[in-house]
Steps between C-alpha positions, in 0.01 A plus 500: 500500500742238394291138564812359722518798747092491532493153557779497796370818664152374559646193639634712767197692503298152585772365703511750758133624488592868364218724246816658390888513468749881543805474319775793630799346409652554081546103506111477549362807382626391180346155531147639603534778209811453269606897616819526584558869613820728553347671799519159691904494356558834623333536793483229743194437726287681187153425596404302151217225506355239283156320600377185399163376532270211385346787282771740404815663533571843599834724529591793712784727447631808528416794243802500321439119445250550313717558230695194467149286589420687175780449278500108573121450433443359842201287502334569855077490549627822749756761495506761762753753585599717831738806524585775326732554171451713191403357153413742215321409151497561153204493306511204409660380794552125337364194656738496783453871545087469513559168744705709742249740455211285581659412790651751660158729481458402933792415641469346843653665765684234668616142356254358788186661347581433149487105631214529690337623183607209293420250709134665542450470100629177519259357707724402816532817735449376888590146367756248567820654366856366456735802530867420378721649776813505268487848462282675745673712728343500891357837459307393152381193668357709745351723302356163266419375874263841526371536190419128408360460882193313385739275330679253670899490355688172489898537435511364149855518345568130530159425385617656145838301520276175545305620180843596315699160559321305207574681142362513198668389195543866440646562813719223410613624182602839674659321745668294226652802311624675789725175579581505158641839487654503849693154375569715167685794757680175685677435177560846381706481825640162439647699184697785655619301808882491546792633712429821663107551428359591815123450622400838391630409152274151505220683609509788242559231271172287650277809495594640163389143360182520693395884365612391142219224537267716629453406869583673797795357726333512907816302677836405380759280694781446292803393817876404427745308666452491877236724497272241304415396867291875491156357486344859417738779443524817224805443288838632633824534363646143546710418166451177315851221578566230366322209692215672621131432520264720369151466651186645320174517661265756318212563325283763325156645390288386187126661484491508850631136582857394647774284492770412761776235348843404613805342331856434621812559267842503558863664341723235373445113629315432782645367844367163618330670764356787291354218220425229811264744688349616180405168396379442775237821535397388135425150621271648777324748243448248230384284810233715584399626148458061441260473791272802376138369404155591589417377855829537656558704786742727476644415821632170360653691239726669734617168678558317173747779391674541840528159463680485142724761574634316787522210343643605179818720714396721749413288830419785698322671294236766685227705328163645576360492219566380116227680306250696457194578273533846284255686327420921523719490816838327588372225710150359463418260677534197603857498606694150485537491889476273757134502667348631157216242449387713191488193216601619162237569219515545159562857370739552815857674411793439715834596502687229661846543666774356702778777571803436696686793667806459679665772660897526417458283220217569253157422410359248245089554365263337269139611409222462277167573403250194505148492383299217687288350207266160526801318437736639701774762463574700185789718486498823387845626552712325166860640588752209625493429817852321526821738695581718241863525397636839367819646380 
């Protein structure tokens, strides 16, 4: 198991006085295993689990899993399976083939036993266990409830969030490239815009850029005109004009990790108000990305860019938030809000924001991604951050 992920789960596991810590959700089955499986994409509630322990780790899936835990050389102490499906082999079957073989010789009957067995051969049945709720439907936690009884089962799912908010500089890197390629799709768009592109036309545009790099697209937020005051909408037919805004908030998928951006463009010169409020959301942003060091909560954060972005041309400027941390899901935590006492640590990524939406007008946003490092805040994004000018 990777050295980083260890280290932070058994934190948790000494924090909070647990033998042993249930991953359910893909975000931290992945980062108690590295499996990412297309039964938990297809199917949702799929009863998939990942256990950590001070001795070992362990994976139960179902039996067509098996194949895909297989093919990707996952490195569990424990693999058990549940369920029925239908494999057939050659002879030789081929080291995947013999795996799922091996494997599949006992099937469980239910995803409940196949846990209680892995636990038991990891050392830890009737222990102390942390049991991510992410993805646990009531009747599975009932039937965990029954057959775990000797256990006692602590809701876990922020537990693993705690683990996952300090990266890795591999996590990092990931994190890195897919800012890199969703800035890449940003100007791929940059490239086409002009009179009479609509949304759907950006967003083909964004996306195309985004497969061509080899990630996966997950949300994209391309608004024009007045609709740039859409915080999250699908694309629509709205037509590109002279003078409007165009407001991009998106992201996408590298190896698992994510990136969520935003830049602010506009068709032909820019109205004082259009390049006044802009300025001004930059001002809060680079405000807030200047105050990022280790030790600082991220509550102060949040007032020091409220506060720029007043200052700089927005006076009554309102927001809940102006960042977040990112990793395997959209928002890690902390989040830049008011009451977080979390203080930043090294390792920590954030995507830091201060969006502007005004309805009947338009909507103005900036956002990057920030790596908190010893001495202070490295950006990852590169792209410029100025009001782009097109056309």
């Amino acid at each position: 198991m990777d050295p980083h992920r260890r280290a932070r789960l058994l934190g948790v596991l000494e924090a909070e006085g647990l033998d042993a810590l249930v991953a359910t959700t893909p975000e931290n089955l992945y980062y108690v295993t590295g499996f990412r499986s297309v039964s938990h994409a297809i199917f949702r509630g799929a009863e998939l689990y990942g256990v950590f322990t001070r001795g070992g780790t362990g994976l139960v899936v179902p039996l067509i899993d098996t194949a895909g835990v297989a093919a990707d050389r996952i490195a569990c102490d424990r693999v058990a399976c549940y369920g029925k499906f239908f494999f057939e082999y050659a002879d030789p079957a081929g080291e995947a083939g013999e795996k799922v073989r091996r494997w599949t010789r006992a099937p469980a009957a239910s995803a409940a036993d196949a846990l209680a067995g892995v636990l038991a051969d990891l050392g830890v049945a009737g222990r102390r266990l942390g049991l991510d709720e992410g993805n646990v439907f009531g009747p599975a936690w009932t039937r965990l409830g029954e057959r775990l009884a000797a256990a006692r089962l602590v809701p876990a799912y922020q537990l693993f969030r705690r683990a996952r908010m300090v990266k890795s500089p591999a996590e990092v890197a990931r994190l890195e490239r897919a800012a890199r390629i969703a800035e890449a799709g940003i100007a791929a768009v940059l490239a086409m815009l002009a009179p009479g592109v609509t949304e759907r036309d950006a967003v083909r545009a964004y996306e195309s850029e985004v497969v061509r790099q080899g990630a996966s697209p997950y949300f994209s937020v391309i608004t024009l005109g007045e609709r740039a005051a859409l915080a999250d909408v699908y694309p629509g037919d709205r037509a590109l004009r002279p003078g409007d805004l165009v407001r991009f908030d998106l992201g996408c998928v590298w190896e698992g990790y994510r990136s969520d951006i935003s830049r602010t463009a506009v068709l032909g010169a820019p109205s004082d108000k259009q390049a006044r409020y802009y300025a001004a959301a930059l001002a809060g942003e680079r405000a807030a990305i200047e105050a990022m060091k280790p030790g600082v909560p991220a509550s102060r954060l949040f007032d020091v860019a409220v506060r720029a972005t007043r200052a700089a041309g927005i006076p009554h400027y309102q927001r809940h938030h102006v960042g977040h941390g990112i990793g395997l899901e959209p928002y890690d935590p902390p989040t830049l809000a008011p009451g977080s006492d979390t203080v930043l640590e090294p390792g920590m990524v954030f995507c830091v924001e201060t969006p502007y939406y005004e309805h009947g007008w338009g909507g103005v946003q900036v956002e990057d991604a920030v790596e908190v490092t010893a001495a202070g805040a490295r950006m990852l994004t590169r792209s410029s951050r100025e009001l782009q000018i097109v056309g």
